[in-house]
N, C-alpha and C positions, 0 to 999 in steps of 0.2 A: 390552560390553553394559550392563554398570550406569550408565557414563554416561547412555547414552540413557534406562537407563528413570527414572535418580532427574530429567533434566531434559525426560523428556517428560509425566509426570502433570501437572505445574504447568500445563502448554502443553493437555492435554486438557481439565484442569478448566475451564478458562477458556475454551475452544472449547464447553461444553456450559453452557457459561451462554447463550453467545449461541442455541444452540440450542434450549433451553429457553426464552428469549424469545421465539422464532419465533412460538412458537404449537405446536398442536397439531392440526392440517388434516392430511387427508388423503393431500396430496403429499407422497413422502421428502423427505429435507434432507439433505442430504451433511453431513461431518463437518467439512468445514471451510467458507471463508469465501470467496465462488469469487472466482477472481482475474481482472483486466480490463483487454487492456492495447489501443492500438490502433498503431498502425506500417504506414505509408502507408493503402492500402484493405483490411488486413487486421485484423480487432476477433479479438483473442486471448481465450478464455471458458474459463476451465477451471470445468465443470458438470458436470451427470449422476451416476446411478449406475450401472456403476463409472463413477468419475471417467474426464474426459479432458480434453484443452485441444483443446478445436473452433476451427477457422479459421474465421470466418464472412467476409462479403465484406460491408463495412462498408456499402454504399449499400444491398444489397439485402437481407442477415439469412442467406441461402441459404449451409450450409457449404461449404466446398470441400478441407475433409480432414478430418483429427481426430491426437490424439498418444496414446498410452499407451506408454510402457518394455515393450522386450519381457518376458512374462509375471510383470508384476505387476498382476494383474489387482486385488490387493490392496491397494493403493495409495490413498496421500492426495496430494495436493499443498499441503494443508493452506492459507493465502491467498496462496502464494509466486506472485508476478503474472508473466508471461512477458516477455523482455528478447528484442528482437529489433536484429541488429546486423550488414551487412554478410553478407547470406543466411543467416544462422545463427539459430533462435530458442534462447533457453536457460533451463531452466525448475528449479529445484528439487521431487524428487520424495521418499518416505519409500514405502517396504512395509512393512506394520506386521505380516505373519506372514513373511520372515526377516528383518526390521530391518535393514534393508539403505535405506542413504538415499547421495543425491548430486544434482550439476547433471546435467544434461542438458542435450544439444543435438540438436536437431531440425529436419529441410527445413521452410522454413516455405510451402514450397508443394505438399510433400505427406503434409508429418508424419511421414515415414521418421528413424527413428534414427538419430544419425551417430554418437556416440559419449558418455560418461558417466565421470565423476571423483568417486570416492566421498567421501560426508564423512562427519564423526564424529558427529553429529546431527542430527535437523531441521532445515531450511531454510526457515525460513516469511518471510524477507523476498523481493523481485524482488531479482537479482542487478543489476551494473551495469556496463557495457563502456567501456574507452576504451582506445585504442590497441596495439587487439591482445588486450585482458588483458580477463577477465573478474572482477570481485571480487565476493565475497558474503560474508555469515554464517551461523553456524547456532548451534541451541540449548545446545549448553556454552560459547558465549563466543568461540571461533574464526573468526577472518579468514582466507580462501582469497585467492589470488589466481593463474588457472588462462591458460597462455598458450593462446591458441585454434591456432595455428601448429602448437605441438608435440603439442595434448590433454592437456595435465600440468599437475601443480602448478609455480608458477614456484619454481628452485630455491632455496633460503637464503629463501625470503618467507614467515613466521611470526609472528605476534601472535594471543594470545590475551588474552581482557577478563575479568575477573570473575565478569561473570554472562552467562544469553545477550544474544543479539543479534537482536532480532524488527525491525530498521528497515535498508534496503539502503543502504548505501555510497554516499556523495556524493564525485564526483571534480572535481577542480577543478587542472587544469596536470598538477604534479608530486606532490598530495597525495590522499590519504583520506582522510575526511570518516565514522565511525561515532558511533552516538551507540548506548548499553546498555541494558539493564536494571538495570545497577549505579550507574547515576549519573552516569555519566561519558561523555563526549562524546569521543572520540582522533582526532587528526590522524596520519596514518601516510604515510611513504613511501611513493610508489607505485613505485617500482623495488624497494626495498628491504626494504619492511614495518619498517623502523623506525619506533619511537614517536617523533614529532616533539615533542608535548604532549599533555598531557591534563587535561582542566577539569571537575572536582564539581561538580554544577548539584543542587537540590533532591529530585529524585527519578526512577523508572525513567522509560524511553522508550522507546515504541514504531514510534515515525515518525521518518524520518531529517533530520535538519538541514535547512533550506532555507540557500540561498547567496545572497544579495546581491550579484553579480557585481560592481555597480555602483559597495557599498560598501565591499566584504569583510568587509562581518556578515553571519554563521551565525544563523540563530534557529531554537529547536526548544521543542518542550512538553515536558511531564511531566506524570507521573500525580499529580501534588498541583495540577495547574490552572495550574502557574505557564509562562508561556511565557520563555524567553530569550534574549540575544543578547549573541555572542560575536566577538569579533575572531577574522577566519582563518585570519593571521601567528603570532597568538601563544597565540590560546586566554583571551585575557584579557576576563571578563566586562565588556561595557557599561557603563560608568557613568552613572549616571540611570534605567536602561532598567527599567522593574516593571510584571509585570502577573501579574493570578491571576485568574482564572476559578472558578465556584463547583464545581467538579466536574472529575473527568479532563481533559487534554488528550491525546487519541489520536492525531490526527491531523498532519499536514505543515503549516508555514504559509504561507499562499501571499502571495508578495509581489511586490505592483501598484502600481507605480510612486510615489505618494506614501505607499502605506499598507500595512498586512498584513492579512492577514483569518486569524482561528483560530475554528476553533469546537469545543464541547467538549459534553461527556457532560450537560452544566447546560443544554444544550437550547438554545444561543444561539449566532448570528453575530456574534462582534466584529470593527472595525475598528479600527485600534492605529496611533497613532504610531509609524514606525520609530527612532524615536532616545529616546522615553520609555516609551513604550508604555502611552500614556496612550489612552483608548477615545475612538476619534472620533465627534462628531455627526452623524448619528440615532442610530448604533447603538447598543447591540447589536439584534441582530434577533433576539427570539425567537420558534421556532416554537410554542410553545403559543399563539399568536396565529391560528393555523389550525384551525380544527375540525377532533378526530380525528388529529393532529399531534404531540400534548404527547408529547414526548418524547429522549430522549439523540442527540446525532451523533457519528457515530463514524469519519465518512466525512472528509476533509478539502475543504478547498471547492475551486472549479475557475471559472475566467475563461470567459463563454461571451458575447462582445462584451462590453455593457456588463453584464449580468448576472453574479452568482455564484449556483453552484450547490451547492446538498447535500444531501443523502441523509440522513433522519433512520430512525431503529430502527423507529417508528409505521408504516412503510413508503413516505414520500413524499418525493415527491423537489421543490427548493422553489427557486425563480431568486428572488433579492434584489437590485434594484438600487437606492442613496443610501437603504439603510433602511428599503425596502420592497419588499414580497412583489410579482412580477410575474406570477407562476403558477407553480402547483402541479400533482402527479404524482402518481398517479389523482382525478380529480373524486370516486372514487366510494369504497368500500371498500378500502385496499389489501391486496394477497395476501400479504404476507412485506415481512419487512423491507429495508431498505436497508444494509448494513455496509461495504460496496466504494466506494471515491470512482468515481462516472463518470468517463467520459473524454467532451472532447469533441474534434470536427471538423467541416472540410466544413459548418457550420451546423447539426449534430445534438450531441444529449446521450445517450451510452449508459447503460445503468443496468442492472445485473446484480443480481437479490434471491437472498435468503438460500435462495429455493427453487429458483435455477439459472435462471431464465428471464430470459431480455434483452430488454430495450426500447429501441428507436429513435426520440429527444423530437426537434422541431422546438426548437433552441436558443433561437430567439425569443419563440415561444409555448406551448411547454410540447405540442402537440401531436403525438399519438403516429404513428409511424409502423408499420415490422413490427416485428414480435415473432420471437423464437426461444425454442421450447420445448425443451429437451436431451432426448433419450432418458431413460427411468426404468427399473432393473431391477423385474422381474416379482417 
């Protein structure tokens, strides 16, 4: 129990900042950061108070079940996003009155429990599936890797990091892909959980590595602004590769075919040379360029045709495309922040605020479709 609780205060503090930013309105805010995932026509929402992960049906908004762990009514899911993989969805959950945390797995067509693998702390990244295996981290720094076949830990498969692990697992073949809070980015076994490498980059990380399939460069942020890029043979940093941004990097970066795009806490969309990571013209885009906008992104960006999209703190959500603004998300006043990257499909933009409500954008033009309000406790 003391693990949990010496690495779960860090993890609250930092959950009631965002909270605190929200505002001060009316509607509850749940405790965490709701998580959004989407998998074929089903948009995964973990909202509401008590929390749950609603199945919504992605064209129309209408749920068609809901998830909670039987009687943890008490429960966070804290932003751990849902991993949906060959009928099975699998979600990290925490009860915070018996401290009692693990994955889960649940019907994702009618949210019935299937079965649950405890862990040693918090879970607040998406877990990540391939080939049977499910792997995740949680808050003291531990790597799982859970065979869905048997419901168990796989045997002999062990690593632990430094500090925690708030970014999910990148799987690529034969290896693991984590990046920490301690600095350090590990390549691991994926049969075996052995440490293949591991590379000191400038500071924590909250988002998990992106893969360059193409190239096999790794790039990932830190909280000092610097983004990186790493060979994914060997762990060896880039040479030439720099870029720093004036504020955090929270977010994943997303990498489209000649460029990357990162955006950070300094209020801007960059686009970066992948081999120097030198900022491409027009960019950056900053959204203080919008009225009612000024302010941090914490969302990572998302390809939606030619458009990128993101989610800034101010509440708007903002399509950029060659460096300029295409439309933006509400015309009007917005209700609650934006923390959660949309997902997009099918020609729509989902967007989940910090007050649990979801929006359905017309990818094109920013125009809105249904809405889903989550239940609120009384």
């Amino acid at each position: 129990m003391t693990k949990w609780r010496s690495r779960l205060l860090p993890v609250l503090g930092l959950l009631l900042v965002g909270i605190l930013l929200a505002g001060c309105g009316a509607t509850p805010v749940a405790e965490n950061w709701p998580g959004l995932t989407l998998e074929g026509n089903t948009l995964y929402v973990i909202s509401g108070l008590p929390q749950r992960v609603y199945l919504l049906d992605a064209e129309t908004g209408m749920p068609r079940a809901n998830f909670l762990p039987q009687g943890m009514e008490n429960g966070i899911f804290y932003w751990s996003p849902v991993t949906a993989a060959e009928g099975t969805a699998f979600v990290g959950f925490a009860d915070t009155t018996s401290r009692v945390a693990g994955l889960y797995a649940f019907d994702p067509e009618t949210g019935q429990e299937l079965w649950h693998v405890p862990a040693d702390d918090l879970i607040l990244p998406a877990p990540a599936y391939a080939n049977g295996i499910v792997y995740f981290g949680d808050s003291s720094g531990r790597v799982y890797a859970v065979d869905v076949e048997t419901r168990s830990l796989k045997p002999g498969w062990n690593f632990e990091a430094e500090e925690a692990i708030w970014a999910s697992p990148v799987i690529d073949d034969q290896r693991v892909y984590v990046a920490s809070m301690d600095h350090h980015v590990y390549a691991l076994d994926a049969e075996t959980g052995e440490l293949i490498w591991n590379t000191e980059v400038s500071g924590a990380m909250a988002a998990p590595p992106t893969l360059d399939a193409g190239t096999g460069i790794l790039y990932v942020g830190a909280f000092d602004g610097r983004a990186h890029a790493l060979r994914a043979d060997t762990g060896e940093l880039l040479d030439g590769f720099e870029f720093r941004a004036d504020n955090w990097i929270w977010s994943e970066v997303l990498v489209a075919e000649d460029r990357l795009y990162v955006t950070s806490l300094d209020g801007r969309l960059y686009a970066l040379d992948p081999q120097t990571g030198d900022v491409l013209a027009p960019y950056p885009f900053d959204v203080s360029t919008i009225a009612g906008a000024e302010s941090a992104i914490r969302t990572s960006p998302v390809l939606a045709g030619e458009n990128v999209i993101v989610g800034t703190e101010a509440g708007r959500v903002v399509a950029v495309s060659n460096g300029q603004q295409r439309w933006t998300w509400p015309s009007g006043l917005p209700e609650s922040p934006v923390y959660t990257t949309p997902v997009v499909g099918e020609g729509r933009v989902y967007v989940v605020l910090m007050n649990g409500n979801v929006q359905a954008l017309d990818a094109e033009t920013g125009a809105p479709g249904w809405a889903f309000v989550p239940p609120q406790a009384n």
